[in-house]
C-alpha positions in Angstrom: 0.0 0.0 0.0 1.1 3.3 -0.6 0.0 4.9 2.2 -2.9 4.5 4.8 -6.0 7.1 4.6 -8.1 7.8 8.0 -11.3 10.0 6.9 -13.3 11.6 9.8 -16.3 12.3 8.7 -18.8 14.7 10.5 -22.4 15.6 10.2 -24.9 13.8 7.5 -24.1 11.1 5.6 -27.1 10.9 3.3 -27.8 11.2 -0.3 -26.4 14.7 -0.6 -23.2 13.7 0.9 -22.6 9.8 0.0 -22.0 10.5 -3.8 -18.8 12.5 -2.7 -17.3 9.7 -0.2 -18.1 7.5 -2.6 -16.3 8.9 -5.1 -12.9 9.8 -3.0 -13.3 6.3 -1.6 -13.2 4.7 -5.5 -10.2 7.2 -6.0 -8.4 5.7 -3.1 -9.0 2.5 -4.1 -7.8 3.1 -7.5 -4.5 4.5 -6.2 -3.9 1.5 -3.5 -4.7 3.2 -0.5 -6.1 1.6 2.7 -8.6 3.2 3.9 -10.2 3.5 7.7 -13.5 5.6 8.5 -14.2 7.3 11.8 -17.7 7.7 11.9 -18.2 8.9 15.6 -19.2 12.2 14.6 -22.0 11.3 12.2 -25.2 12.7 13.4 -27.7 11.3 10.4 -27.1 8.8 8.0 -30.1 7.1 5.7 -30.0 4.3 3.3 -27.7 6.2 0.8 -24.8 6.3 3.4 -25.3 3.4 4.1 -25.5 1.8 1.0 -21.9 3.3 0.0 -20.7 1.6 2.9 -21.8 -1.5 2.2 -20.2 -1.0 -1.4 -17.4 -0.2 -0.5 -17.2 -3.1 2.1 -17.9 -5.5 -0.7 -15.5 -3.8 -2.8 -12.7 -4.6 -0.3 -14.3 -8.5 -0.1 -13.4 -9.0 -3.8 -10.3 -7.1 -4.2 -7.7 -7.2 -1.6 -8.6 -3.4 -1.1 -8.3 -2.7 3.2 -11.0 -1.0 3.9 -12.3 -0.3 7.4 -14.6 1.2 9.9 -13.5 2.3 13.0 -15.7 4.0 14.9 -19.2 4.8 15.1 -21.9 7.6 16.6 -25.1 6.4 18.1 -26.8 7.4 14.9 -24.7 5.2 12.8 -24.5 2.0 15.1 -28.6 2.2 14.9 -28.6 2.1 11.4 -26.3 -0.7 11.3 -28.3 -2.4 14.1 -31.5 -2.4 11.8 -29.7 -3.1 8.5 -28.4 -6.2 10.5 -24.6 -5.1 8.7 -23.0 -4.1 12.7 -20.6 -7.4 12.4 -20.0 -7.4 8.5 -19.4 -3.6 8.7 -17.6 -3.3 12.1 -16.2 -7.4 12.6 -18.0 -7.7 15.6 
């Protein structure tokens, strides 16, 4: 790897904000960078958000690609809870 990414994400993850981290995740993939997400500072996320997570997850199943989440807000572990993705997402 050329070099490990952390990205700290704060406020809404939703679909006015996913497109973007999906894109500069795909970018980051493409240039062989590991990436982690901190997510503890994530007030909102809906179905968008967590879609690209999920994408990106799978992405990093079929590639070799380290992707990773780190950390999550309240707001995020709920989501994750009723998505039923808390120990494919977080490898609990």
């Amino acid at each position: 790897m050329r070099g490990d990414r952390l990205l700290v994400l704060y406020g809404e993850l939703d679909i006015a904000t996913a497109p973007e981290l999906v894109e500069m995740l795909q970018r980051f993939r493409r240039q062989g960078h590991a990436v982690e997400l901190d997510l503890g500072e994530v007030t909102f996320m809906d179905s968008t958000g967590l879609t690209a997570l999920i994408d990106a997850h799978l992405a990093a199943q079929s590639n070799g690609w380290l992707f990773s989440v780190r950390r999550t807000s309240p707001a995020v572990r709920r989501v994750f809870e009723l998505a039923g993705v808390e120990r494919r997402l977080l490898g609990e």
